[in-house]
matplotlib code that plots the C-alpha trace (Angstrom):
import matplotlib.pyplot as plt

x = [53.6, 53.8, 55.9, 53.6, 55.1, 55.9, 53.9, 55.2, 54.7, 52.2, 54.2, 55.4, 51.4, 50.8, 53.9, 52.4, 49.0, 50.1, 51.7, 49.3, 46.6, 49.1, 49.9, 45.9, 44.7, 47.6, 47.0, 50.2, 52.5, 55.6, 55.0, 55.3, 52.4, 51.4, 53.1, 56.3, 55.7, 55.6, 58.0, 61.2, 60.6, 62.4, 60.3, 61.3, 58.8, 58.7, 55.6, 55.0, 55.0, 51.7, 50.0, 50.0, 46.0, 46.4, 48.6, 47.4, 44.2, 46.6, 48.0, 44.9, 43.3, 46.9, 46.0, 42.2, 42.9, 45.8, 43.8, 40.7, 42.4, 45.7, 44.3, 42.6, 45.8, 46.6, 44.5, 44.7, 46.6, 43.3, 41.1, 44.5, 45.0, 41.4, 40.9, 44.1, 43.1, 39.7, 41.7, 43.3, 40.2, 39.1, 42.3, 42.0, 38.2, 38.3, 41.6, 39.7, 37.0, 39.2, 40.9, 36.9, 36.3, 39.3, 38.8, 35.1, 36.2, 39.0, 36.5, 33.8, 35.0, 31.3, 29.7, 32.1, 32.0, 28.0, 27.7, 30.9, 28.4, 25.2, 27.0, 28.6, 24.6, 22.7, 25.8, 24.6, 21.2, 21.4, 23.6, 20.8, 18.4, 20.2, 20.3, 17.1, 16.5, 18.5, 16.5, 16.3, 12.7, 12.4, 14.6, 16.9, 13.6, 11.7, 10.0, 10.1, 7.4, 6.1, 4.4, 7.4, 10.9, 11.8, 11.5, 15.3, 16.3, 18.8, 17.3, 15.8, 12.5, 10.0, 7.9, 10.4, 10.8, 8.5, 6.6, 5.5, 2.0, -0.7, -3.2, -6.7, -9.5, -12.8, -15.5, -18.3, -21.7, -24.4, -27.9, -28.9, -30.2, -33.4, -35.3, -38.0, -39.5, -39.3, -39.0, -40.4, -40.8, -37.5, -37.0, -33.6, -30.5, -30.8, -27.3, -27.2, -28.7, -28.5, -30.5, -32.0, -29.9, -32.8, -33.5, -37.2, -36.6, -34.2, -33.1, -32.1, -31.0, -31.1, -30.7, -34.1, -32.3, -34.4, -34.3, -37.1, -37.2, -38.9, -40.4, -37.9, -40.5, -42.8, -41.3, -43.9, -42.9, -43.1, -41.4, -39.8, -36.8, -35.9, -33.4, -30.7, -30.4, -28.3, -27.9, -27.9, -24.4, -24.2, -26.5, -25.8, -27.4, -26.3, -26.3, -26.3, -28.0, -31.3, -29.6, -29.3, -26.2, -26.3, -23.9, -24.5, -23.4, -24.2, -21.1, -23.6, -23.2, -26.0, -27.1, -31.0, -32.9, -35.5, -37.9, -38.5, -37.9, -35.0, -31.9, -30.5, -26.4, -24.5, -20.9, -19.3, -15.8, -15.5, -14.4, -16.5, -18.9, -19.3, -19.8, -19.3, -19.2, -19.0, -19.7, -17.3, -18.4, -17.4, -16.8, -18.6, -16.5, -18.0, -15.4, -16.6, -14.7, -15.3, -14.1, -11.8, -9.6, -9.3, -11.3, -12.5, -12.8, -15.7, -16.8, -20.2, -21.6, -19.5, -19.2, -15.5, -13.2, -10.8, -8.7, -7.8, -6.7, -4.9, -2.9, -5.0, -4.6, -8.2, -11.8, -12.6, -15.4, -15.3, -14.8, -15.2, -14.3, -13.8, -13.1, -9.2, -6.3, -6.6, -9.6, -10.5, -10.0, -10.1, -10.7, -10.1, -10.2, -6.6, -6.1, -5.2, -6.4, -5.2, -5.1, -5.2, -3.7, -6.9, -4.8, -1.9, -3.9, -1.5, -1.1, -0.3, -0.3, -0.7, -2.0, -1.5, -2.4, -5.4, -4.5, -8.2, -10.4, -11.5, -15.1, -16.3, -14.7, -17.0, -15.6, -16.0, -18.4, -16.2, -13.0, -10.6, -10.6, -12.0, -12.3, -12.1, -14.1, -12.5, -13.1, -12.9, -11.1, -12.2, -9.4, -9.2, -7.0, -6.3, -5.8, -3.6, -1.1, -3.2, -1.8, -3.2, -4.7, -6.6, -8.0, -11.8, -12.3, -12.0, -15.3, -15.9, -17.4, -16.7, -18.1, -19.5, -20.4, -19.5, -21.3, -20.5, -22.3, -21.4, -22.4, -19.1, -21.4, -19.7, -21.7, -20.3, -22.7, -21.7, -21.8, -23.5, -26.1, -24.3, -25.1, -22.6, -22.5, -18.9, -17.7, -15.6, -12.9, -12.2, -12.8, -15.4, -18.4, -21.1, -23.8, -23.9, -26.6, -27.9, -30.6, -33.3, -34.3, -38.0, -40.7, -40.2, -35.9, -33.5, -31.5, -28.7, -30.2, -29.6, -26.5, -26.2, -24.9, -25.2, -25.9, -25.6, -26.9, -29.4, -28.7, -29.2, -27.2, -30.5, -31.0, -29.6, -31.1, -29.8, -29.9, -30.1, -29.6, -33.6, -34.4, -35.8, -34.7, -34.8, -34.3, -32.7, -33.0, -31.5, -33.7, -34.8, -36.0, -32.9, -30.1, -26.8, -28.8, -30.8, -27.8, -24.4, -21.4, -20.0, -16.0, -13.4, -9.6, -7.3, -3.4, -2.8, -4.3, -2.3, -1.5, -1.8]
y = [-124.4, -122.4, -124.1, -125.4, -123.8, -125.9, -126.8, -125.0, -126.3, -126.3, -124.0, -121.5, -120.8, -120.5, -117.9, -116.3, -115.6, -114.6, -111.8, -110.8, -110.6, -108.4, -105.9, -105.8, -105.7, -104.1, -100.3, -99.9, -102.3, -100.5, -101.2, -104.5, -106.8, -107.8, -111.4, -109.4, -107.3, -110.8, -113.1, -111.0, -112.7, -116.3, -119.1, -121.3, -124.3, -122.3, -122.7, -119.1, -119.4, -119.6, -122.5, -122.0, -121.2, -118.8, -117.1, -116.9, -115.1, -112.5, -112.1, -111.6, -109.5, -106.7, -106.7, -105.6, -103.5, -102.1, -101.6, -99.8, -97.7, -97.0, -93.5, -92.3, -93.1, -89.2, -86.4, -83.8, -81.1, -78.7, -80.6, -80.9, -77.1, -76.6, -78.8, -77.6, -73.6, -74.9, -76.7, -73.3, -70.8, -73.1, -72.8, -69.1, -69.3, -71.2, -69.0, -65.3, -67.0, -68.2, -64.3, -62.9, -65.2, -64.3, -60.9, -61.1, -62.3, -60.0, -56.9, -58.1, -60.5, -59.8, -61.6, -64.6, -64.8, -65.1, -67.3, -69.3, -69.2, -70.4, -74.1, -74.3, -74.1, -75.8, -78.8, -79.0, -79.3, -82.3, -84.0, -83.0, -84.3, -87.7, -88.2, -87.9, -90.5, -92.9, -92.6, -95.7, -97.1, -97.5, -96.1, -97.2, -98.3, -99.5, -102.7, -105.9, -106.6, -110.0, -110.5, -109.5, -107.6, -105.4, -101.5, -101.1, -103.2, -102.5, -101.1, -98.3, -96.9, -98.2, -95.4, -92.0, -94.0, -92.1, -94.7, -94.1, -95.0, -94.9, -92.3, -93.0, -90.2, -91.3, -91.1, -88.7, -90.3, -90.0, -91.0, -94.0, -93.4, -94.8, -94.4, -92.5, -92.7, -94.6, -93.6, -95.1, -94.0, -94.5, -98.2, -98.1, -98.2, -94.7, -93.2, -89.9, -87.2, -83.3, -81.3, -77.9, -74.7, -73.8, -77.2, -77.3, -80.0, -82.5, -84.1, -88.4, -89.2, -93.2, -95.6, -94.9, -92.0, -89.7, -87.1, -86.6, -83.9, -84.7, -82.8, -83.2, -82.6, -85.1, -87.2, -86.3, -86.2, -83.1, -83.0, -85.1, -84.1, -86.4, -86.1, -88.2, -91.5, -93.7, -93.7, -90.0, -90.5, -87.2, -84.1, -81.1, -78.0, -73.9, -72.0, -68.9, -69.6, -71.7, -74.3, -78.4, -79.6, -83.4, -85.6, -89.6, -92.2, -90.8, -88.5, -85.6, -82.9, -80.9, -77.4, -77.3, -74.1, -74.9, -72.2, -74.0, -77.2, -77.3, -77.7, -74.2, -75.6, -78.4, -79.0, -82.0, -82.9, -86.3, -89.0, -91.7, -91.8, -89.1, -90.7, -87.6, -83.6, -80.6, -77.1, -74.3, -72.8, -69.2, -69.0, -70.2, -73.6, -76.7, -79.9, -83.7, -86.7, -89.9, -93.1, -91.5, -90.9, -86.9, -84.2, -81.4, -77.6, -76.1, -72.2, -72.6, -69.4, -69.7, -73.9, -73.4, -76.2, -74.1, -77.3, -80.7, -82.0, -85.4, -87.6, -90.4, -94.0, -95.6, -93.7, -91.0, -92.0, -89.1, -85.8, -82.6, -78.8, -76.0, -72.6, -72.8, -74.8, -77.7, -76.3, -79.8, -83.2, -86.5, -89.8, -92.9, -96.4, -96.9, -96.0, -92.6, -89.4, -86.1, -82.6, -80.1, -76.7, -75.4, -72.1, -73.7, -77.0, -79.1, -82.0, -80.6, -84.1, -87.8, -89.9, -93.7, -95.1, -96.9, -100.3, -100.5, -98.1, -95.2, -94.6, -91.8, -88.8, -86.2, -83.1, -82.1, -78.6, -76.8, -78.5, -78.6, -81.9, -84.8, -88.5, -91.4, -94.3, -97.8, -101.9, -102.4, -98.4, -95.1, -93.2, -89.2, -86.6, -83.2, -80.1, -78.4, -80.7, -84.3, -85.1, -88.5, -88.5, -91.9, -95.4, -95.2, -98.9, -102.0, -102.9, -105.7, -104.4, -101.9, -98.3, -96.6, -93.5, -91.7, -88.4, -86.2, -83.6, -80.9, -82.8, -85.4, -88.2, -89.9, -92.6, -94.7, -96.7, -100.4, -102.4, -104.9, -103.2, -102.7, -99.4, -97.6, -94.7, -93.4, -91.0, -88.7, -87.7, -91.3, -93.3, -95.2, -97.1, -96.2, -97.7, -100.8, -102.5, -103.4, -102.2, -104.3, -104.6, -104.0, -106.7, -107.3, -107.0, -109.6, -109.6, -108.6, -105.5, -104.0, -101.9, -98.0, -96.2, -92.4, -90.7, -87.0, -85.4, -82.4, -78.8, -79.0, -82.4, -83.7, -85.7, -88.6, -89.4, -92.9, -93.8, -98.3, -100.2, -101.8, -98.4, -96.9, -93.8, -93.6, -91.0, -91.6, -89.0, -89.4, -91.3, -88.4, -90.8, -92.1, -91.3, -92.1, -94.4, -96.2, -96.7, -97.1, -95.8, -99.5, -98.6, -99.9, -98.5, -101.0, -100.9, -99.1, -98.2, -99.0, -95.9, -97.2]
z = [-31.3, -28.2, -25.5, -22.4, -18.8, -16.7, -13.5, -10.2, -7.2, -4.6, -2.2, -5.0, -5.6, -2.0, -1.7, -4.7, -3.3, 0.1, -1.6, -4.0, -1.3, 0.9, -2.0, -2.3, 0.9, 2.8, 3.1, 5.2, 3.1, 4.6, 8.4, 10.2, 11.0, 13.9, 13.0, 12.4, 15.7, 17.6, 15.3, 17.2, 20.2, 21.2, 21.2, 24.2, 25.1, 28.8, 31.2, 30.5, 26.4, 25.2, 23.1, 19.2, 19.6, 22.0, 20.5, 17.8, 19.0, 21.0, 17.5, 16.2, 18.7, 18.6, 14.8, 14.9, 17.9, 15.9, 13.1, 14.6, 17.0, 15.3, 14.1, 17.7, 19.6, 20.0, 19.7, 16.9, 17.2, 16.9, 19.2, 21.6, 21.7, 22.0, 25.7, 26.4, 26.2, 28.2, 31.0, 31.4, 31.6, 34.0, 36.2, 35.9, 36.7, 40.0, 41.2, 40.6, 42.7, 45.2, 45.1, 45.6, 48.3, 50.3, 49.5, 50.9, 54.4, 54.6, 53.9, 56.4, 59.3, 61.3, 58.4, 57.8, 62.0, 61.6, 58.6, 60.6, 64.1, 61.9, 60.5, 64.2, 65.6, 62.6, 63.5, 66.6, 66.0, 63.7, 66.5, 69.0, 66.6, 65.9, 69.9, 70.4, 67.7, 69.8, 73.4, 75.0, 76.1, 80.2, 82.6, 85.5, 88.3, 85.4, 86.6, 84.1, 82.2, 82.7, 79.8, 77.2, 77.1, 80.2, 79.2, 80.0, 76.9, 74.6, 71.9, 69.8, 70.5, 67.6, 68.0, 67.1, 63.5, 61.4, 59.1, 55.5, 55.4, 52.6, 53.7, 51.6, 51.7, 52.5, 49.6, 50.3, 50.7, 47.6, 47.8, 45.7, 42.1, 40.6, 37.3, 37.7, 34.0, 30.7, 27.6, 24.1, 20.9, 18.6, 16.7, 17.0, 19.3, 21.1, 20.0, 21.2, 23.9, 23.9, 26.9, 26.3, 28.0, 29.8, 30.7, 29.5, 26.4, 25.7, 22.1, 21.1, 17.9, 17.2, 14.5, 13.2, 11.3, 13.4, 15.9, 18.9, 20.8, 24.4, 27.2, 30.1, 33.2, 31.6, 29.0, 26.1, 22.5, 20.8, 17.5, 15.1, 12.9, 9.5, 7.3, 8.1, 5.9, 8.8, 12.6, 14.2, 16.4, 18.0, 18.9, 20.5, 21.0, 20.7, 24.1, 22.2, 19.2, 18.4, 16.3, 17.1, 15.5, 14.6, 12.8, 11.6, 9.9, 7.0, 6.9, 7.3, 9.6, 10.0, 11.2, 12.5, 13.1, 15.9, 14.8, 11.7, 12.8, 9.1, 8.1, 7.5, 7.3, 5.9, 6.9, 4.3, 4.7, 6.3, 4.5, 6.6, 9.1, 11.8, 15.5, 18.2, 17.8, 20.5, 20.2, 21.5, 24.9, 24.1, 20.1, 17.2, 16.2, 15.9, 16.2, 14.9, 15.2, 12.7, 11.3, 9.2, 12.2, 12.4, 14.3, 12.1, 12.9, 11.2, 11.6, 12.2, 10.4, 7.2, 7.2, 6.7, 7.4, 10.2, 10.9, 10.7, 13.4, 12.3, 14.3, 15.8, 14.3, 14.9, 14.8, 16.9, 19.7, 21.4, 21.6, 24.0, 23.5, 26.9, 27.2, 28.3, 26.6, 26.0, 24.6, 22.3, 23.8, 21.7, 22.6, 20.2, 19.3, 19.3, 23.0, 23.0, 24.4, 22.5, 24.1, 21.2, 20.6, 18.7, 17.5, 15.9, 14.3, 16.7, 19.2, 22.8, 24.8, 23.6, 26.8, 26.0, 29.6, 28.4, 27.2, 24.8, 23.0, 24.5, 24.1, 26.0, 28.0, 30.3, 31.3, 35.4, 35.4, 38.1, 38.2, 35.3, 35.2, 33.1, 32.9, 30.3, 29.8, 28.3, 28.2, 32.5, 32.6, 34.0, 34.3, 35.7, 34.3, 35.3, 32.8, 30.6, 30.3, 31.1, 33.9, 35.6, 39.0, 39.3, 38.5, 39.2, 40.9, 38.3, 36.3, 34.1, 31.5, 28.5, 29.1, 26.7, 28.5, 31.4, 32.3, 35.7, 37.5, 40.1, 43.1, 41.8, 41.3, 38.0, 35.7, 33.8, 31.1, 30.2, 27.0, 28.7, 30.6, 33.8, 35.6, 37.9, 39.9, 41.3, 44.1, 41.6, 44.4, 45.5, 42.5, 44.6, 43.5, 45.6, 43.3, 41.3, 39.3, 36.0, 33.1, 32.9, 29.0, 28.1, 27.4, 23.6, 23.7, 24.4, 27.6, 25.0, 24.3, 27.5, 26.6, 27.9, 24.6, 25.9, 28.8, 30.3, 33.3, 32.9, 33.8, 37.6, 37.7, 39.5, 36.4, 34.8, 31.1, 29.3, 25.9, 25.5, 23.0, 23.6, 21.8, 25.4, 27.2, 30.6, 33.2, 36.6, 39.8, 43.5, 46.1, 48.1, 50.9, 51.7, 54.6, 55.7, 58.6, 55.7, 53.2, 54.8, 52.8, 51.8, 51.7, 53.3, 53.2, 51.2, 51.1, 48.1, 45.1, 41.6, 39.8, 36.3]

ax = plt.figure().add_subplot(projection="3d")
ax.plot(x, y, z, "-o")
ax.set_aspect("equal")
plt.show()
C-alpha cells in the first residue's frame, strides 16, 4: 500500500501559494515589489509613521502606478530624437526671422520711424478715447438739484455707456382676408390643389379618388378625371407641357394629358403610399415623397427612376423642387427638413430644429427663402445651406399647410380649423380666425388640409376636411384708419 503524506501545515500551504501565484502572475519576477521597495525602511511607532491601512493603500497605489506607467516613464529613443530635431528647426526658424526683421529696419529707418509714429498716435487715441469715457456730469457753478443728486457728483456719466438693446422691425400692414366663394362638389377630404400657369383653371384632388378641375374666376366645374382607386394626395401641373401630374394613396403616380383628358404615363416605384410631389422649374424631373420614407427622382419623358434619395426616418409630407441648389427640399414626419444635392443623389443639410412632424413647407417667389409648418411651429429658413432666421409667432394648433405670396403675406392652415395670416418679414400675425364647417359637417370637420395662392398672389384657395373649397381674397375696402396694425414690440424674440 502506498504510504499516506503526511498533513503540512496551515502556514506551509499559505507559503506555498503565495509563491505559486508570484511565479504566475509576476511578469517581472526579478525586480522588487513595491512591498520590498517599502519593507527597507524602519518602522518606528513616530507621529509621522503611517497607520497599517494607510499604508497599505500608498503601497498599493506605487504598485498600480508602477505598473501602468513603468513603460512611459522616458520617451523612445525615435520619438526623442524626432521632438528633439523639431525643437531645433524651430530655434533656427524664429532666429532667421529675427535676422529679417533687423535687417528690414536697418535697410529702411523712414518706414520703421512711420510704422514707430502710427502705434505712438493710435496709443494716444485710445487714451483720448478712454478719457472721454470718464467725463464727469455737471461742472464747477452747477446748481444742486433739489429733486435728486447734485450734477457735480462723483460719478460716471450713464449716458456715454453704449447699451445693447434688442432692435425689433415693425411688420408691414396687410389688408384683412375674407372668402369670397365656396366650393362643393367632391365627397371627400379635399387633399390636394394645383392652379393653372395662365391662371384661368385650377385642379383638387380628394378622397373621393377623384380629380376636378374648376373655373378659377367663377368657381364652375368643368371636368372630372378618374382613375385613381384611393385618396388623390398631391397634383401639380406642367408649365411647359400640358400634363397634370398626380400621385395617391394608391402608390400611383400618374401622368395626365389635358387634351384628352387620359393618362398617357405611369411612374411605379414606391413601396407605399405617395402623399406630396413637385415638378422641376427648368428641367423635366418630377420628385414624390411617400410613406415609404424616400423621395424619388423620376425623368418625366422616359419614367426613369433618376434617384433615390434615402435618408429620412418617418414619411415624407412634403416636398418642393427650385431652380438653384438646394434644388429639392424635403419635409418629414420625423422632424427633419433635408436640403438635397440633386446631381450627386445626396444629403447637403439635415435641419432638426422642429421638435414634431413637419407637414408642409412653401417656398418664398422672390426671395430664396422658405418656411416650415409643424404641431404650434412655423419656422423660416434661408438658402443654400438652411440657415434659420425665425420663429413665426407661437400657434396652438398643428399646420398643415402654409402657402406665401409676393406681397409676404404667409398662411398657415390648421388641423383644427384655425386660419392665420402672417407678416413674412416679422413673423407677425396680422390675421387670426377660424373655418366655419358647412351645414351637414361636424364642427370636427373643419380642418385646412391644402392651400396655395394663385398666380397674382391675389388669391387664396383652401382645401377642408368638410369636402368644400374655398377661396379667400384681400378686403379691398379696408385702410390702415379702419384696421389698425395690432403689434406691439416685446423684449426679445427666442431664436429656437
Amino acid at each position: 500500500m502506498a504510504e499516506v503524506p503526511a498533513p503540512r501545515s496551515a502556514e506551509e500551504l499559505a507559503r506555498a501559494s503565495l509563491k505559486r501565484t508570484r511565479e504566475i502572475f509576476g511578469a517581472d519576477f526579478g525586480s522588487l515589489s513595491a512591498l520590498e521597495h517599502t519593507s527597507s525602511r524602519p518602522f518606528s511607532i513616530t507621529p509621522t509613521t503611517l497607520a497599517p491601512a494607510t499604508l497599505a493603500s500608498e503601497i498599493g497605489l506605487r504598485n498600480r502606478i508602477r505598473n501602468e506607467y513603468e513603460c512611459v516613464r522616458e520617451l523612445p529613443p525615435a520619438l526623442a530624437a524626432k521632438m528633439a530635431s523639431a525643437a531645433a528647426t524651430a530655434a533656427e526658424r524664429r532666429k532667421k526671422i529675427k535676422a529679417q526683421n533687423a535687417e528690414e529696419k536697418a535697410s529702411d529707418p523712414k518706414m520703421q520711424q512711420m510704422i514707430e509714429s502710427a502705434a505712438e498716435r493710435a496709443d494716444k487715441a485710445r487714451d483720448a478715447h478712454s478719457m472721454q469715457l470718464t467725463v464727469r456730469a455737471g461742472g464747477k457753478g452747477a446748481a444742486p438739484n433739489a429733486q435728486g443728486p447734485t450734477p457735480n457728483r462723483n460719478a460716471t456719466s450713464s449716458a456715454l455707456v453704449r447699451k445693447d438693446t434688442v432692435k425689433q422691425s415693425k411688420p408691414d400692414w396687410h389688408a384683412p382676408w375674407k372668402v369670397m366663394r365656396v366650393v362643393s362638389g367632391h365627397m371627400g377630404w379635399v387633399r390636394s390643389i394645383a392652379v393653372d400657369p395662365d391662371n384661368q383653371w385650377f385642379a383638387t384632388g380628394a378622397a373621393d379618388r377623384t380629380i376636378k378641375i374648376w373655373d378659377l374666376a367663377s368657381g364652375t366645374l368643368k371636368v372630372t378625371l378618374t382613375g385613381h382607386i384611393s385618396a388623390v394626395r398631391g397634383l401639380q401641373v406642367s408649365p411647359r407641357h400640358p400634363y397634370l401630374f398626380s400621385c395617391g394613396e394608391d402608390k400611383m403616380v400618374k401622368c395626365w394629358d389635358l387634351e384628352t383628358n387620359k393618362v398617357i404615363r405611369h411612374y411605379h416605384g414606391h413601396l407605399s403610399g405617395v402623399y406630396c410631389l413637385s415638378l422641376h422649374p427648368t428641367i423635366d424631373v418630377l420628385c414624390t415623397g411617400g410613406r415609404d420614407g424616400v423621395v424619388r427622382v423620376w425623368d418625366m419623358r422616359t419614367r426613369t427612376n433618376v434617384h433615390v434619395l434615402s435618408g429620412h426616418k418617418g414619411t415624407i409630407a412634403d416636398v418642393k423642387t427650385q431652380e438653384a441648389d438646394p434644388q429639392v427640399i424635403s419635409g418629414s414626419l420625423d422632424s427633419t427638413i433635408r436640403l438635397w444635392d440633386l446631381a450627386a443623389g445626396k444629403t447637403q443639410t439635415v435641419l432638426t430644429h422642429h421638435k414634431k412632424s413637419v407637414r408642409s413647407l412653401a417656398l418664398h417667389p422672390k426671395e430664396f427663402t422658405f418656411a416650415s409648418g409643424s404641431a404650434q411651429s412655423i419656422k423660416q429658413w434661408m438658402c443654400p445651406r438652411g440657415d434659420f432666421m425665425l420663429n413665426f409667432e407661437p400657434t396652438n394648433s398643428i399646420i398643415n399647410s402654409v402657402s406665401v405670396n409676393e406681397d409676404n403675406v404667409l398662411f398657415s392652415g390648421g388641423d383644427d380649423g384655425t386660419v392665420s395670416f402672417w407678416d413674412w418679414k416679422t413673423g407677425h400675425r396680422f390675421q387670426h380666425t377660424e373655418s366655419i364647417a358647412q351645414p351637414g359637417s361636424l364642427d370636427a370637420e373643419r380642418g385646412i388640409m391644402c392651400s396655395t395662392f394663385d398666380r397674382t398672389g391675389l388669391r387664396l384657395i383652401t382645401g377642408e376636411s368638410d369636402k368644400t373649397i374655398k377661396i379667400w381674397k384681400q378686403d379691398e375696402t379696408a385702410t390702415e384708419d379702419s384696421h389698425p396694425l395690432d403689434w406691439k414690440p416685446t423684449l426679445g424674440r427666442q431664436k429656437f
